[in-house]
C-alpha positions, 0 to 999 in steps of 0.5 A, a space after each residue: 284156835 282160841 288163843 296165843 300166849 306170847 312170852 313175858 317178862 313182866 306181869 302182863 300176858 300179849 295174848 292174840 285171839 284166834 278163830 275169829 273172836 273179838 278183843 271187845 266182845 270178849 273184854 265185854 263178856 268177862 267184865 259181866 264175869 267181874 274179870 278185867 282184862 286190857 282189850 289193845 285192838 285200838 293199841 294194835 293195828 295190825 289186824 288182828 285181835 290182841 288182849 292182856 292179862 294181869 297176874 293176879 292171886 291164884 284164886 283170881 287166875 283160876 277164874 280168869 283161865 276157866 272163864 277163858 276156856 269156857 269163852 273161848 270153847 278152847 281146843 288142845 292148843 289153846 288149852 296147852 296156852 292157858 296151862 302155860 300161862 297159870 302155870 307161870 302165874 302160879 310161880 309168879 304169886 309163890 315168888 312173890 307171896 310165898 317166898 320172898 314176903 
């Protein structure tokens, strides 16, 4: 439960909620955390509930993905997603800030 990652090449995340949790609400409950998000429930009519993340510095994605954990009340899977995705995120800021200035 909580959330699924789905593989990226840019520097968005397609991330779908699980366990019933809503894209609007949740879009709604980080804003007030100053953490923005891109609800797509009305981009994506399939039924379910989608959001996307940016990349953001390493501070920045810290706090979007314990804010996550802690919204979501994220369980051994959905925490395994949110690793992935700092993980990546991490990479991503060395490439761009500490490797390739």
């Amino acid at each position: 439960e909580g959330l699924r990652v789905y593989p990226s090449e840019a520097n968005y995340f397609l991330c779908e909620l699980l366990g019933g949790y809503n894209s609007t609400k949740l879009a709604g409950e980080l804003l007030e955390d100053n953490i923005l998000i891109k609800d797509l429930s009305g981009k994506i009519r399939n039924g379910r509930q989608y959001i996307r993340v940016a990349i953001r510095t390493e501070e920045e994605n810290d706090k979007l993905i314990g804010t996550l954990r802690i919204r979501l009340k994220c369980r051994c899977r959905s925490t395994k997603s949110l690793v992935l995705i700092w993980s990546i995120c991490r990479l991503r800021w060395i490439r761009k800030y500490l490797i390739f200035p």
